[in-house]
N, CA and C atoms as a LAMMPS dump frame, in Angstrom:
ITEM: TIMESTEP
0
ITEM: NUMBER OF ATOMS
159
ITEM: BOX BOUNDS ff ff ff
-5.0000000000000000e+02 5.0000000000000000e+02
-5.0000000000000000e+02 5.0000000000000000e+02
-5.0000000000000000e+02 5.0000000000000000e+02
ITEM: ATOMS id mol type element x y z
1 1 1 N 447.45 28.292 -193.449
2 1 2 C 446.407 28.401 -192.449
3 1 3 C 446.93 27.841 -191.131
4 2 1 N 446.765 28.629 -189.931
5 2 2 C 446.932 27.936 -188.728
6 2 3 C 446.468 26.843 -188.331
7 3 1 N 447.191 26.031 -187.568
8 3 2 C 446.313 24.603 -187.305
9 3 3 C 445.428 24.888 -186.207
10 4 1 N 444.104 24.349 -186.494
11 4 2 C 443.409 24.59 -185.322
12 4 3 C 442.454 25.68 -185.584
13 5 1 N 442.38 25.93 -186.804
14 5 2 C 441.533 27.324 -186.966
15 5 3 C 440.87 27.187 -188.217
16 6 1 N 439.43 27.379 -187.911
17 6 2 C 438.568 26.845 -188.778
18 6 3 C 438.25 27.928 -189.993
19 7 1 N 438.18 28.141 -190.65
20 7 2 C 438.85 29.333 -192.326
21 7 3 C 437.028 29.502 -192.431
22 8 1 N 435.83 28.83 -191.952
23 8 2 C 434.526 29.32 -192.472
24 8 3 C 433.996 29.584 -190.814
25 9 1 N 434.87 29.797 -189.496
26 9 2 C 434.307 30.074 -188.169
27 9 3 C 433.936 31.597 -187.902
28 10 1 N 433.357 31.893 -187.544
29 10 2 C 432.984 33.359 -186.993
30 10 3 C 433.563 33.877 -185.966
31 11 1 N 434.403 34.696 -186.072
32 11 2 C 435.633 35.421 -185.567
33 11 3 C 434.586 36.963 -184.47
34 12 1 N 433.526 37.15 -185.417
35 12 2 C 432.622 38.416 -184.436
36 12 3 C 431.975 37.686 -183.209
37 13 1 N 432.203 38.901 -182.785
38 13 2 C 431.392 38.306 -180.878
39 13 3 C 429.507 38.491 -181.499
40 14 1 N 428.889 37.276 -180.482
41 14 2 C 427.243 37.264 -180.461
42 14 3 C 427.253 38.249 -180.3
43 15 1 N 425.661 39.14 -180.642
44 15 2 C 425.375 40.155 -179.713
45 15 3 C 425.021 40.119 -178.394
46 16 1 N 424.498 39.172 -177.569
47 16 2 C 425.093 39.382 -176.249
48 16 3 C 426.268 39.203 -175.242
49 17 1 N 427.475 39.022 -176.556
50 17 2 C 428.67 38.788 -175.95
51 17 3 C 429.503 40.011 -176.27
52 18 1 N 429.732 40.53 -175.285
53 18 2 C 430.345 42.116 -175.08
54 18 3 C 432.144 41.726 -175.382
55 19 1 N 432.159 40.516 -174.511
56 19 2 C 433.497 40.863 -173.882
57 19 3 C 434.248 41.389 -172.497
58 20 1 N 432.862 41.894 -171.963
59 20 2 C 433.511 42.671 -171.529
60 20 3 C 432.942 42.625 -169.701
61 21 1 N 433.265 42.44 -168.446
62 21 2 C 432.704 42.853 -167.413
63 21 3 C 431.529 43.6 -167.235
64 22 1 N 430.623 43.172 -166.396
65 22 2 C 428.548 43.982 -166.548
66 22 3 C 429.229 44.675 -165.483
67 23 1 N 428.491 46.079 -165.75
68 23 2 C 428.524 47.638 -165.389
69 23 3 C 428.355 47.551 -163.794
70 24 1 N 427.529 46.832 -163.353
71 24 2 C 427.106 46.492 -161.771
72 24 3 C 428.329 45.866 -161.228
73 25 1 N 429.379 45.609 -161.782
74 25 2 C 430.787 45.542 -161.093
75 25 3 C 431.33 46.356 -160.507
76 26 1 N 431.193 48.131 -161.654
77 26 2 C 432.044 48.809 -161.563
78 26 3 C 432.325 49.424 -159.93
79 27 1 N 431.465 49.446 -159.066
80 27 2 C 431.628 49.69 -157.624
81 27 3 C 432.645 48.761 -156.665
82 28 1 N 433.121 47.686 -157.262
83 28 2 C 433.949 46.725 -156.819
84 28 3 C 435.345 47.071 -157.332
85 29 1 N 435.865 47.827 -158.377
86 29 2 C 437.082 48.732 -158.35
87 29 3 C 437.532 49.79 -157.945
88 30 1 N 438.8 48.815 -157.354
89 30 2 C 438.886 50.219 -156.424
90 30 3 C 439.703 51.182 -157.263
91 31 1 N 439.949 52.304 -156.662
92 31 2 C 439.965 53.902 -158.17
93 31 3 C 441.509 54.353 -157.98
94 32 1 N 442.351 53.687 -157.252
95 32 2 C 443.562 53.843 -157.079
96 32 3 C 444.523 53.084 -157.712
97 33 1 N 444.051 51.363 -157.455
98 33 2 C 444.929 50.586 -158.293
99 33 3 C 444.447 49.334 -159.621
100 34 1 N 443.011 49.855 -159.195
101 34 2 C 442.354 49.001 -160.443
102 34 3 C 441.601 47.616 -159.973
103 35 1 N 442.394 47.399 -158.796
104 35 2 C 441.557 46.043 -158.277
105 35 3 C 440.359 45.816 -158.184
106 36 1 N 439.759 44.45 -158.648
107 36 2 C 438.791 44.343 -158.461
108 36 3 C 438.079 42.969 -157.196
109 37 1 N 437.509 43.219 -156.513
110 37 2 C 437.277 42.678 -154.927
111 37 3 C 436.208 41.361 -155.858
112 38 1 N 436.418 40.331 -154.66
113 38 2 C 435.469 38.82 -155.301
114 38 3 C 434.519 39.225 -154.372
115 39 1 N 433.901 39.763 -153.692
116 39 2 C 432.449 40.176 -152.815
117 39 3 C 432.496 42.046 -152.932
118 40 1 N 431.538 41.615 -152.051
119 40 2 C 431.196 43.015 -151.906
120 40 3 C 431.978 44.361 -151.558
121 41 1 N 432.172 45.243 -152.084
122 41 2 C 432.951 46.331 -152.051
123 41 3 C 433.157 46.368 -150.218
124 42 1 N 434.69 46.765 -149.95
125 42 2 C 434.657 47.026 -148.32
126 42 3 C 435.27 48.464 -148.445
127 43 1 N 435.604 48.968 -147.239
128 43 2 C 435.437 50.634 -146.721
129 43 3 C 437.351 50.517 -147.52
130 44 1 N 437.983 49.873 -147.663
131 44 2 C 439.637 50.182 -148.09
132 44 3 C 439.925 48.732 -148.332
133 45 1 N 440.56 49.454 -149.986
134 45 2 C 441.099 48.096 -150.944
135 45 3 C 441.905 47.374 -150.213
136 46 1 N 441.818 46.437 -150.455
137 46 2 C 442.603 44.925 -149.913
138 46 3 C 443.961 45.181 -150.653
139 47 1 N 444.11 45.161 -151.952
140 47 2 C 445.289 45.314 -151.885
141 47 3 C 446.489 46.791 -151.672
142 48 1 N 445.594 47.65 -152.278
143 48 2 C 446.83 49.027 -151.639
144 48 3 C 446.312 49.838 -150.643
145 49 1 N 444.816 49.295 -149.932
146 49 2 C 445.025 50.667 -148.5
147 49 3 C 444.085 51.418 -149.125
148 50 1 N 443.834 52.07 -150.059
149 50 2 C 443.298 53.286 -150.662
150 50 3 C 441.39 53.171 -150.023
151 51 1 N 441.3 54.21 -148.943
152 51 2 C 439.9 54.761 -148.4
153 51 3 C 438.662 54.643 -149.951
154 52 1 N 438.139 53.828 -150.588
155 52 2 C 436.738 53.645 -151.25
156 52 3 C 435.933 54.816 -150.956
157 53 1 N 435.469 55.532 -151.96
158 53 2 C 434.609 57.067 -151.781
159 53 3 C 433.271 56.301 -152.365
């Protein structure tokens, strides 16, 4: 057994634990290189340039 790892712990996510980023993000990636912005979406990604549609 690994140290540190409990053999009767629950390994499944809660059900309100996805994992995963909430959907009301998805406007904050930009569609060229994947980035994702810490505020509000602007008119061209910060990091590669790419014009936001």
């Amino acid at each position: 057994m690994a140290v540190g790892h409990d053999a009767d712990a629950h390994d499944e996510p809660s059900a309100g634990d996805t994992g995963a980023d909430p959907v009301c993000w998805l406007d904050r990636v930009c569609e060229a290189c994947g980035a994702l912005t810490d505020g509000p979406p602007q008119p061209v990604c910060e990091r590669c340039g790419h014009a936001r549609s």
